[in-house]
C-alpha positions in Angstrom: -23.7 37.5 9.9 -25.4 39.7 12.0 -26.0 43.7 11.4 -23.3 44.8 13.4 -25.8 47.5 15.2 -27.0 44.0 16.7 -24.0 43.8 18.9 -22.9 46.0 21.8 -19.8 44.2 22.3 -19.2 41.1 19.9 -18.0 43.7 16.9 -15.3 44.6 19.2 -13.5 41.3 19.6 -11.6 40.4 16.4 -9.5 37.7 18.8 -9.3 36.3 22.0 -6.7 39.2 23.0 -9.9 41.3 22.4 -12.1 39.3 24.9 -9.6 39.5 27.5 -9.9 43.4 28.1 -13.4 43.0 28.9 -14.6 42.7 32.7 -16.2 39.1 34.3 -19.5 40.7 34.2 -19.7 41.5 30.5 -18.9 38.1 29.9 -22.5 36.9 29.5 -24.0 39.4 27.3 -20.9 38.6 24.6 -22.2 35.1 24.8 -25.6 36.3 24.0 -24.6 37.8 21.5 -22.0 34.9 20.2 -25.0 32.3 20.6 -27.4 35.3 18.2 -24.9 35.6 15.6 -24.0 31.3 15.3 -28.0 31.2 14.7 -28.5 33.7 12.3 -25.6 32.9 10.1 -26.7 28.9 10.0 -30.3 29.8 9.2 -29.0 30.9 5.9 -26.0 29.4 5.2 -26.3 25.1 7.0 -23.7 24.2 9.3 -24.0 22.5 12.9 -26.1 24.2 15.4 -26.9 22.5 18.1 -23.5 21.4 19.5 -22.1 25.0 18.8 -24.5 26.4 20.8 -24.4 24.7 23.8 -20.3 25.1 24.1 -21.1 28.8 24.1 -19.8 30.1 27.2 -17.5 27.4 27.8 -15.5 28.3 24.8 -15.6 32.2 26.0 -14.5 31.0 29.3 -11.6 29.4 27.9 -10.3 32.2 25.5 -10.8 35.0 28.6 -9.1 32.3 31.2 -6.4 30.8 28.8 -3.6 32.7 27.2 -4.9 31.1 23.2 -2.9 30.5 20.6 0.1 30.3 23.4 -2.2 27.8 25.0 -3.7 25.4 23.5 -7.3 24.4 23.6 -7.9 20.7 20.9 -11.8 20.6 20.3 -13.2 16.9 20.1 -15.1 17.0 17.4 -15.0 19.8 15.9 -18.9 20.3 15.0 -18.3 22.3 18.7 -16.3 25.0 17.2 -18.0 27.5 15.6 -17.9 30.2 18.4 -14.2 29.4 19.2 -14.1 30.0 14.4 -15.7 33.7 15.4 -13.5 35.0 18.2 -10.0 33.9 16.8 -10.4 36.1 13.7 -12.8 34.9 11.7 -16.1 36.6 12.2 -16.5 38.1 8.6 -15.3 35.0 6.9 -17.8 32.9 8.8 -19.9 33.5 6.1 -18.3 31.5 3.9 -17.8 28.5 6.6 -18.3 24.8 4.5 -18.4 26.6 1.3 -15.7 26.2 -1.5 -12.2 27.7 -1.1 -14.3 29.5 2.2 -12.9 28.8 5.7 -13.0 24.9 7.1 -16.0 22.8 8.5 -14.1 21.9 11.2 -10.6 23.5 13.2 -7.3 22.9 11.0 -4.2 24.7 12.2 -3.3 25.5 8.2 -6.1 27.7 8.6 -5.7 29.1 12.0 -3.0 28.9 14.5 -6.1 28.9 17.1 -6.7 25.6 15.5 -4.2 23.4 17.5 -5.4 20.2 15.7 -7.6 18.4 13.1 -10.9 17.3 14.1 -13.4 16.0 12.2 -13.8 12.6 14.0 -14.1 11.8 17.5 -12.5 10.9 19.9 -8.7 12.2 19.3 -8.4 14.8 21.6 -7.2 13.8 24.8 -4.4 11.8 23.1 -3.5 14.8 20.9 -3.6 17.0 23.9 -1.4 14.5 26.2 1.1 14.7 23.1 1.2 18.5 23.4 1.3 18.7 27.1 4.4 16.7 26.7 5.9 19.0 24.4 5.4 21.1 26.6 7.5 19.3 29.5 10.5 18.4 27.4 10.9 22.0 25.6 10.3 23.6 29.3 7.5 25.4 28.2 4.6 26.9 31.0 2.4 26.5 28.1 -1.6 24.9 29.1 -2.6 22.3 27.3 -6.7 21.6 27.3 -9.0 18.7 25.5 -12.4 19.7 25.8 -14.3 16.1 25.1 -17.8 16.0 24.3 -21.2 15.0 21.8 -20.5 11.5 23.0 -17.0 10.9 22.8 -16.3 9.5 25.0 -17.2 6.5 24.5 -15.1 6.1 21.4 -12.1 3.7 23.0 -9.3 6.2 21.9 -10.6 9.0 24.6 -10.0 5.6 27.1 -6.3 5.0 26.0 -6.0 8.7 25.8 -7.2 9.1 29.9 -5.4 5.9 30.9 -2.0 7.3 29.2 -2.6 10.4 31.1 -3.1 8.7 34.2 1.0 7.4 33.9 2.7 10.3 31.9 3.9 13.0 33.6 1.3 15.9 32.6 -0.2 19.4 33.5 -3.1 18.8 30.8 -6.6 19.6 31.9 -9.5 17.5 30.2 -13.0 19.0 29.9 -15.7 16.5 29.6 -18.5 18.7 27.9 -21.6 16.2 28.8 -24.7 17.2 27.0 -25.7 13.5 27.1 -25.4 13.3 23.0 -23.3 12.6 20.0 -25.7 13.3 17.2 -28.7 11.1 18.5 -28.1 10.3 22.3 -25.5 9.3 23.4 -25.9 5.7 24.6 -23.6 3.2 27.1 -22.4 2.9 30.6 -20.5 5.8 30.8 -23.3 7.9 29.9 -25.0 6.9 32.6 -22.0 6.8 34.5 -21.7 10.4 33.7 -25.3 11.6 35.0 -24.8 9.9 38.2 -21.2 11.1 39.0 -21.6 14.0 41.8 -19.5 16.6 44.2 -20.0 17.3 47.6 -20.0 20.6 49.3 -18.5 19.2 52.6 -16.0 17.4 50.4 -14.4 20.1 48.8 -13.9 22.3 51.8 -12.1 19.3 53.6 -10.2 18.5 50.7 -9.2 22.3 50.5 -8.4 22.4 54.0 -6.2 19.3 53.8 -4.3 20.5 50.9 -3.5 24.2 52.1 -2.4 22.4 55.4 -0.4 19.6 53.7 1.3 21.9 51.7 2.4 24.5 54.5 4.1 21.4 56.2 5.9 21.1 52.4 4.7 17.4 52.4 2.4 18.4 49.1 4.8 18.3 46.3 4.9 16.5 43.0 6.6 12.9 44.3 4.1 12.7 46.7 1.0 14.2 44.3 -0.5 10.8 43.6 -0.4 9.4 47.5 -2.3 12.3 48.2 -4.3 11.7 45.3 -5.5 9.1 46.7 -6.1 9.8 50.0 -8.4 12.4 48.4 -10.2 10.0 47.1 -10.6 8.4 50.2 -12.2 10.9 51.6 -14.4 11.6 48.9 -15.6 7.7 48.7 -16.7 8.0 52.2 -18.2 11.7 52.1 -20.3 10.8 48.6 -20.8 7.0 48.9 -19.4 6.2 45.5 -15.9 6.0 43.7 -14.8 8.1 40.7 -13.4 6.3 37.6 -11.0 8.8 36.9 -9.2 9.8 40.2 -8.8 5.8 40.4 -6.9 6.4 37.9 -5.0 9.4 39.6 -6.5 12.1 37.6 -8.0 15.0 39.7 -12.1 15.2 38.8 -13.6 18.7 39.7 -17.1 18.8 38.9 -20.0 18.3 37.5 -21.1 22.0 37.0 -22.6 24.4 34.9 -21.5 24.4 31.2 -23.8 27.1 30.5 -22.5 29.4 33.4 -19.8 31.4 32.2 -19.1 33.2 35.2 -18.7 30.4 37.2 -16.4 28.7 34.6 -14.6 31.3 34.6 -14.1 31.5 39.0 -13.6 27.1 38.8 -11.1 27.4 35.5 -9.2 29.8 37.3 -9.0 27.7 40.1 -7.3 24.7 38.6 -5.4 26.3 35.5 -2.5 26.6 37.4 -3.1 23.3 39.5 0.1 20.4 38.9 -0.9 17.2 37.1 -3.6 16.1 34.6 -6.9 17.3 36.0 -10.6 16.7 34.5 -13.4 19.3 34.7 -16.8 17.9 34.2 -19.8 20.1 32.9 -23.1 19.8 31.8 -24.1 22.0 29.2 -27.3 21.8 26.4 -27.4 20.9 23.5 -29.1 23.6 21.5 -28.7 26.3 24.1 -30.6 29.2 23.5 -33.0 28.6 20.7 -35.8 26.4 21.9 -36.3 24.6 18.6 -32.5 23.0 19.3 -33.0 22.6 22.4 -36.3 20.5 21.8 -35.0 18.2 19.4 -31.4 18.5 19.2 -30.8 15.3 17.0 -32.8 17.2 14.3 -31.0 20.4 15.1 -27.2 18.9 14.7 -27.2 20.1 11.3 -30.6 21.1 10.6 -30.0 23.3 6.9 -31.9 26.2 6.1 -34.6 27.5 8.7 -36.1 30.7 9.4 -34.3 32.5 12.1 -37.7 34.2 14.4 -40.0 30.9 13.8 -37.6 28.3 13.9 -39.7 26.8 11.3 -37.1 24.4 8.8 -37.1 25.4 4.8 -38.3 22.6 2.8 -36.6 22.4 -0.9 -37.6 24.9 -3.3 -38.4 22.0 -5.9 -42.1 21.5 -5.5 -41.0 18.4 -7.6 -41.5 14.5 -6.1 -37.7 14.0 -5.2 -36.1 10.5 -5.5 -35.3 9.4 -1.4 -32.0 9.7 -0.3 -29.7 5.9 -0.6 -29.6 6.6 3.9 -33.5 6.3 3.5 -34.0 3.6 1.1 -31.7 1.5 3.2 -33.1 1.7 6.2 -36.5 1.2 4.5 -35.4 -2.0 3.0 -33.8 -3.3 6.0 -36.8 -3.6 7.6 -38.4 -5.4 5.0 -35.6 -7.9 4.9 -35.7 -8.1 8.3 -39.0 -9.1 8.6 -38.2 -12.0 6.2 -34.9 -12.9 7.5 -35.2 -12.9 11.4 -31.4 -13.5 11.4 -30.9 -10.2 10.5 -29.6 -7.3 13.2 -28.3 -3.8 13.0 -25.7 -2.3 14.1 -24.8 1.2 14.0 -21.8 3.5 15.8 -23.8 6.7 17.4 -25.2 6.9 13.7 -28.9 5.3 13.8 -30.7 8.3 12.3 -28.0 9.5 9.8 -28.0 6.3 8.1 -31.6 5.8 8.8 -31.1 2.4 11.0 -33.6 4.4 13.1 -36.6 3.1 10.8 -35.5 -0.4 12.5 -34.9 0.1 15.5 -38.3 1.5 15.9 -40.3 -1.4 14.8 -37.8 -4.0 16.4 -35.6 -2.4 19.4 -34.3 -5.7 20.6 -32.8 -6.2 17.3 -31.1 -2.9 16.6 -28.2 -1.6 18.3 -26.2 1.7 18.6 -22.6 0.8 20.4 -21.7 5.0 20.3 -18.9 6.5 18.6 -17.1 2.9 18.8 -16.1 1.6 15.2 -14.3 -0.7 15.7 -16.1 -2.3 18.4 -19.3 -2.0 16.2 -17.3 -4.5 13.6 -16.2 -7.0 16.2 -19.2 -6.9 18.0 -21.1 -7.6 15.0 -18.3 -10.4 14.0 -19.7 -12.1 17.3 -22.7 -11.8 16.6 -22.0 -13.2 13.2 -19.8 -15.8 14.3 -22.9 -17.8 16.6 -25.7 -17.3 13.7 -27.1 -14.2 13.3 -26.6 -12.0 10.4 -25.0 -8.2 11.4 -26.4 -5.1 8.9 -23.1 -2.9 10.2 -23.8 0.5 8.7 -20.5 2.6 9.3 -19.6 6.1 7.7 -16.6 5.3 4.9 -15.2 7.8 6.4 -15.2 6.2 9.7 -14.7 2.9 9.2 -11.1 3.8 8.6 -10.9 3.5 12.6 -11.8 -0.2 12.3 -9.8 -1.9 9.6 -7.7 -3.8 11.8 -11.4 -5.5 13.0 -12.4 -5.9 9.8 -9.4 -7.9 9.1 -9.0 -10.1 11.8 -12.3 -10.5 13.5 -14.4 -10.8 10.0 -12.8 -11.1 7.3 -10.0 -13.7 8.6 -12.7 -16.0 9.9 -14.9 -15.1 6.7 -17.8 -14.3 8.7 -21.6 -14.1 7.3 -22.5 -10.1 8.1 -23.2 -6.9 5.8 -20.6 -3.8 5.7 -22.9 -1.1 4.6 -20.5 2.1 4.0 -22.9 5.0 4.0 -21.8 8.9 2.7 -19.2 6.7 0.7 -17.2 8.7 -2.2 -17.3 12.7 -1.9 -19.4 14.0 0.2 -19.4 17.6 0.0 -19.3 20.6 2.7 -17.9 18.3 5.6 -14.7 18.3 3.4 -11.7 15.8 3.7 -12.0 14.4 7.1 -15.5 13.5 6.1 -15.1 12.2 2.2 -15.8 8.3 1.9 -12.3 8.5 -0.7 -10.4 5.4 0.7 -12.6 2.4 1.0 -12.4 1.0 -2.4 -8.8 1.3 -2.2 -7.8 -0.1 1.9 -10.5 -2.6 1.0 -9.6 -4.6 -1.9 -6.7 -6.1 -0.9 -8.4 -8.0 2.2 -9.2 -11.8 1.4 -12.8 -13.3 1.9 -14.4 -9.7 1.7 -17.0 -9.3 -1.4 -17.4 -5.5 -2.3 -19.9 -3.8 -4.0 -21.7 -0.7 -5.3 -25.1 -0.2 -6.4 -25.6 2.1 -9.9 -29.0 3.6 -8.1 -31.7 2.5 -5.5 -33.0 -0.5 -6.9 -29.5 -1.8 -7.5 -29.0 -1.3 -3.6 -31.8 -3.1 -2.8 -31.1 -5.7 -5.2 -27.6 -6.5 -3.2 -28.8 -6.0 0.2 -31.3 -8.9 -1.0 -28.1 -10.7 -2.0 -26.2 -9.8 0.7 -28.3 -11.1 2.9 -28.1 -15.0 1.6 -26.5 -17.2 3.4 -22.9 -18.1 2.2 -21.4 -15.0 0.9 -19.0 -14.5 4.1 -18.5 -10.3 4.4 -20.2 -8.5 1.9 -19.1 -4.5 1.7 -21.9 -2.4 0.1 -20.9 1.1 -0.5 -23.3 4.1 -1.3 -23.0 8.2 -1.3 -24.9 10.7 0.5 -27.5 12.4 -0.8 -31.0 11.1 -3.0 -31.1 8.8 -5.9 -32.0 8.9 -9.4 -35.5 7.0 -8.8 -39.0 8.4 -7.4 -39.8 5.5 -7.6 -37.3 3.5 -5.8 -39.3 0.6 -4.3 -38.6 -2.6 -6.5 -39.2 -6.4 -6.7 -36.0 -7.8 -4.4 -33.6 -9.7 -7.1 -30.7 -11.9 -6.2 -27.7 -10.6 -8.2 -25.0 -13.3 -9.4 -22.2 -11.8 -7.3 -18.9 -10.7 -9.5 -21.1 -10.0 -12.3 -21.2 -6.5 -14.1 -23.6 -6.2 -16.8 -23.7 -3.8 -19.9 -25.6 -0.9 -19.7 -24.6 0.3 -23.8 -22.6 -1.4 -26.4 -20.3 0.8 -28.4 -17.3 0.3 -30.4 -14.8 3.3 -30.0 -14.4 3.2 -26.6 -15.3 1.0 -23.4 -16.3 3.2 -20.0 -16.4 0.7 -17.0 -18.0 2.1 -13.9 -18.5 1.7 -10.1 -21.7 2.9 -8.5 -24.1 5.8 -8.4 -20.9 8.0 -10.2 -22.3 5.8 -13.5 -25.1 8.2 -13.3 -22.1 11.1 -14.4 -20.7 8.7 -17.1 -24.2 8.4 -19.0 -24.8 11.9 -19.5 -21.1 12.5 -20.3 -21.6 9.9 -23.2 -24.5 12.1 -24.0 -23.0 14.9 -24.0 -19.7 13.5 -26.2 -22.1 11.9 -29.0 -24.3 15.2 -29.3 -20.9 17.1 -29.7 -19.1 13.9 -32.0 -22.6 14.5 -34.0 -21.7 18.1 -35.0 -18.3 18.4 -34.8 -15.5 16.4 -37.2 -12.6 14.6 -34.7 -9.3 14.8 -36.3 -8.4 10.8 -36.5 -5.0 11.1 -37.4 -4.4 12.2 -41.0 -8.9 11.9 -41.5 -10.8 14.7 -41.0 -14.2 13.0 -41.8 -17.0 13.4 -39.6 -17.1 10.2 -37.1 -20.2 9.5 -35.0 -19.1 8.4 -32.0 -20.2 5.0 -30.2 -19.5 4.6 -26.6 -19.9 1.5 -24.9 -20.8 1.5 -21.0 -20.1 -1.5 -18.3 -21.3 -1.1 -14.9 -19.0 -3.5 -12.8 -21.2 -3.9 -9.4 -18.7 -5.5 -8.1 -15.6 -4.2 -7.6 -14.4 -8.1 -5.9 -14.6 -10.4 -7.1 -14.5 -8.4 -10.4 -16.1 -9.8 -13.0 -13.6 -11.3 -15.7 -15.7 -12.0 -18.4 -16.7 -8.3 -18.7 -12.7 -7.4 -18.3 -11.9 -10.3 -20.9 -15.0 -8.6 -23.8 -13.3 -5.2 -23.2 -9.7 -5.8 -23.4 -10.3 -7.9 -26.4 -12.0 -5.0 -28.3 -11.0 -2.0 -27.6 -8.2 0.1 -27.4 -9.0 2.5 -25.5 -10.6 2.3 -22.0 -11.8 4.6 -19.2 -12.6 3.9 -15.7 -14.5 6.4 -13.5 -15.1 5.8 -9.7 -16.1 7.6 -6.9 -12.6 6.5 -4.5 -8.9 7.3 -5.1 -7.5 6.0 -8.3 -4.8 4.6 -6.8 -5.6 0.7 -5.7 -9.6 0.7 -6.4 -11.5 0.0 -10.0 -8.9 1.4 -11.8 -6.2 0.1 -10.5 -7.7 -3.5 -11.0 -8.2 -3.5 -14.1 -4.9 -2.1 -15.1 -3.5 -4.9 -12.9 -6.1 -7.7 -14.8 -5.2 -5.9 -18.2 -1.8 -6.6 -17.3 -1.3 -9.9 -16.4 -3.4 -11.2 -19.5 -1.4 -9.1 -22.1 -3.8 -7.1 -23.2 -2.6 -3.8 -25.0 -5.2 -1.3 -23.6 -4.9 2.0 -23.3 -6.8 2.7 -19.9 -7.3 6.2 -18.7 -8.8 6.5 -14.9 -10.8 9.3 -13.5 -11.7 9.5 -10.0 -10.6 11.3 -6.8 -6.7 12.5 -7.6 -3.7 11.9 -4.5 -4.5 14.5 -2.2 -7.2 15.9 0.2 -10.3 17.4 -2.1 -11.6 20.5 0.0 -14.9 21.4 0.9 -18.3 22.2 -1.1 -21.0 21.2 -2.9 -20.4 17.7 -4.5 -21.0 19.2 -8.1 -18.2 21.6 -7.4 -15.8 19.2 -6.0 -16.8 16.8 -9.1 -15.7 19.9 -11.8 -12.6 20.7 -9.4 -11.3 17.4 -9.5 -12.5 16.4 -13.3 -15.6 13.9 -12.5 -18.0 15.8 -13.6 -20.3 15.0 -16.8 -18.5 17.3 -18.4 -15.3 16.4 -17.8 -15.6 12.7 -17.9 -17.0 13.9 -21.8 -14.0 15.5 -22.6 -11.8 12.7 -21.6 -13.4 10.6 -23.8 -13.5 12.9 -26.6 -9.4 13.2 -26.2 -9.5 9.2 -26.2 -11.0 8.5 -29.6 -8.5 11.3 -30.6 -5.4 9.7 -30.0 -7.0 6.6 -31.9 
């Protein structure tokens, strides 16, 4: 952080309680320095900048206007939290934000009891906040309840069952769109543009203040008649500002737009309607990158920008001086434009996402064919099954991680109808300092059991582009591809396209003490654990039993491709001559690769021993992925020491 001879006031607020002593007017140099400190701090150590930044003085606002933790503010998503992290206690562990055992990427309340919720994906606040503003009702609490909603949330459908719940349960919540007109790349739809349009009116709000004092010094303004005067206000404001408002149709107060980046005036309008009966929404417009012109220039390349220099601004390039192998996001995109100029049935699809998984590259050269439907998962899958269902052929690249919000749509608008399109799971497996709400674990696992679907993984890029050739075929009905973040093994990834006999593994290494089946790029781990057990088998004597000769070790390797239909054949050679088995995959152990082939093993009475490695029952924290591979055994050299205890017990 920060030398703390920086800061005339920040060093003095350890929490909110700290904030509150100050004066209105000192309000804006604390954000100054708030903004100063975020920025210096992510130069060195990566996070999210851009969307911190521009929340700035909306979350000081809120912690000098709302009595926090008493109150309770949910963030939606939490990539906007960092400044609400270092005024509720955590300034000097902010250092240590995303890294192992180190403090959360995103608000959890086992870390903080700031943190009123979890929220790493979008779109969950104003349902989570509605529950608590209930709570509030039935305990007979006074407690405020706020869901500040922004980067494009909105258009995820949750925030529109959340608002139209609102609308009908009795409430005192107060919703804060934060519009910045962004997710991660711009935010796209019709409320978007809805929300740039919307407008207040000078000569409105004095009327409407002048009918409400009035109304409620004849007692006629009370709660039973709140929504009749509702929407008489809304009346008035139809005819004043020639338009209607979505949301006080649906009898929720709207106040706004105004000034995100004005503290002191969201202090005066928060004030206002804190105490104000009903749910309420407060619309701002803030920016994105707020206060260092690099972020605010390009703020898609600023979400999460890593390492830059703090006075140019200028990003740090890899130390490596190296050729690096692309990352899988990159050799995707790349080869879906090459298929795509050879298939023209081919489209993209893409939730809010088109640069992270590289879709961009596509929608570039062929706009009309490309399509970002915002944070909206599950309407990305069905909207791609219709696409599917009259012809074309859907690329629908979806985080793992967040295509857990569109099972249900993979189920019964794709897979029941066993439509022709491409799941591509980007960033699946661990991913590393996003932590648990971001780690692809589950897919393999929620997946397998669906009919019709055909899942894969690819061992390295030219596997990838091998079954997005495939996939691509006419025939197959929904083919899941799954791949991790981060680069390859291959500089030189660009290979002849291949079609692949789907459900067939092949054998990378025969071997006779011990059979290692593997899904995906985590094969890359097993080889050089079986490297690293036959160097140490090669010096060392394994005590067999009652033997004590020295035993070179001989490690056969099977990497399975497909994890459905698996492929038999393989299952059959291994069960038949070996004993002893491992499986190692990149997903919980419980219901993916391992799983199956305890379940094949099984029901054709084969007496295997079969050990499984991959991501144990419960949340992995955050860190780099080679860390959280050691912590939770998948590391080379763990994986080598399983097998080494195998061929013991033989």
């Amino acid at each position: 952080m920060g030398d703390n001879n920086e800061y005339k006031i920040l060093t003095k607020i350890d929490y909110p309680s700290d904030l509150r002593t100050l004066q209105v007017e000192q309000l804006p140099v604390v954000c100054d320095e708030l903004r100063k400190d975020i920025i210096k701090e992510l130069s060195v150590n990566p996070g999210h900048l851009a969307s911190s930044l521009g929340v700035v003085e909306l979350t000081v606002a809120l912690h000098y206007v709302f009595n926090t933790p008493y109150d309770r503010i949910v963030w939606d998503v939490g990539h906007q939290a960092y400044g609400h992290k270092i005024l509720t206690g955590r300034r000097d562990k902010f250092c240590t934000n995303r890294k192992l055992h180190g403090i959360k990427p995103f608000p959890h309340p086992d870390e903080s009891e700031y943190d009123t919720f979890c929220c790493g994906h979008a779109s969950n606040s104003i349902s989570a906040a509605l529950g608590m503003a209930v709570a509030a009702k039935l305990h007979n609490e006074k407690r405020k309840v706020v869901a500040v909603i922004g980067d494009g949330s909105m258009s995820g459908g949750l925030a529109f069952e959340g608002i139209n719940n609102a609308s009908s349960t009795p409430n005192d919540m107060l919703i804060i769109i934060n519009d910045n007109h962004m997710s991660i790349d711009k935010s796209v739809g019709g409320m978007r543009k809805y929300l740039l349009q919307l407008t207040t009116n000078d000569t409105y709000n004095t009327i409407r203040y002048k009918i409400a004092n009035k109304l409620t010094s004849w007692g006629i303004l009370n709660e039973n008649r709140r929504k009749g005067i509702i929407r008489f206000n809304n009346s008035v404001k139809s005819v004043l500002t020639r338009q209607q408002n979505i949301f006080e149709g649906m009898d929720i107060r709207y106040f706004g737009p105004t000034d995100g980046n004005d503290v002191v005036e969201l202090v005066r309008i928060l004030r206002l309607i804190k105490e104000m009966k009903g749910p309420k929404i407060l619309h701002i417009h803030t920016k994105k990158g707020k206060g260092y012109a690099p972020a605010e220039k390009n703020a898609t390349v600023w979400h999460a920008p890593g390492k830059f220099d703090f006075e140019s601004g200028e990003r740090l390039e890899s130390e490596c001086n190296a050729p690096q192998p692309p990352k899988f996001q990159d050799v995707f995109g790349k080869t879906l434009l090459e298929l795509a100029q050879i298939n023209e049935r081919i489209v993209g699809v893409t939730p809010a996402m088109p640069t992270g998984c590289s879709m961009n590259i596509m929608m570039k050269a062929m706009p009309k064919r490309t399509f970002d439907v915002g944070i909206a998962e599950g309407h990305a899958v069905t909207f791609s099954g219709g696409m599917a269902k009259d012809g074309l052929l859907p690329f629908c690249n979806i985080y793992s991680s967040f295509m857990q919000r569109a099972y249900d749509n993979i189920i019964h608008d794709v897979a029941l109808m066993n439509l022709d399109m491409v799941l591509c799971l980007d960033r699946a497996g661990i991913v590393g300092e996003d932590g648990p709400t971001h780690h692809g674990a589950f897919d393999l696992a929620f997946l397998r059991p669906i009919p019709n679907l055909t899942i894969s993984s690819p061992l390295d890029e030219h596997e990838l582009r091998k079954l997005m050739f495939t996939a691509q075929i006419k025939g197959h009905g929904p083919f899941v591809i799954r791949y991790p973040r981060g680069r390859g093994s291959h500089v030189d990834w660009h290979c002849d396209f291949e079609e692949l006999t789907v459900g067939k593994g092949r054998k990378l290494r025969d071997g006779k003490d011990i059979a290692i089946l593997s899904l995906g790029p985590i094969g890359t781990e097993v080889s050089k654990a079986i490297m690293i057990a036959e160097m140490k088998s090669a010096n060392e004597k394994f005590d067999a039993g009652s033997s004590a000769e020295a035993h070179q070790l001989s490690v056969a390797h099977y990497d399975m491709r497909f994890l459905k239909p698996i492929d038999e054949e393989i299952l059959h050679e291994v069960g038949s001559r070996f004993k002893h088995v491992i499986t190692v995959e990149d997903g919980v152990i419980s219901g993916g690769l391992g799983s199956a082939v305890l379940e094949f093993m099984a029901d054709h009475n084969y007496n295997v021993s079969v050990k499984r490695i991959g991501i144990p029952d419960k949340f992995v924290e955050h860190g780099k992925v080679s860390e959280l591979y050691h912590l939770i055994g998948m590391d080379a050299e763990s994986i080598a020491k399983e097998i080494c205890d195998e061929v013991v017990k033989s």
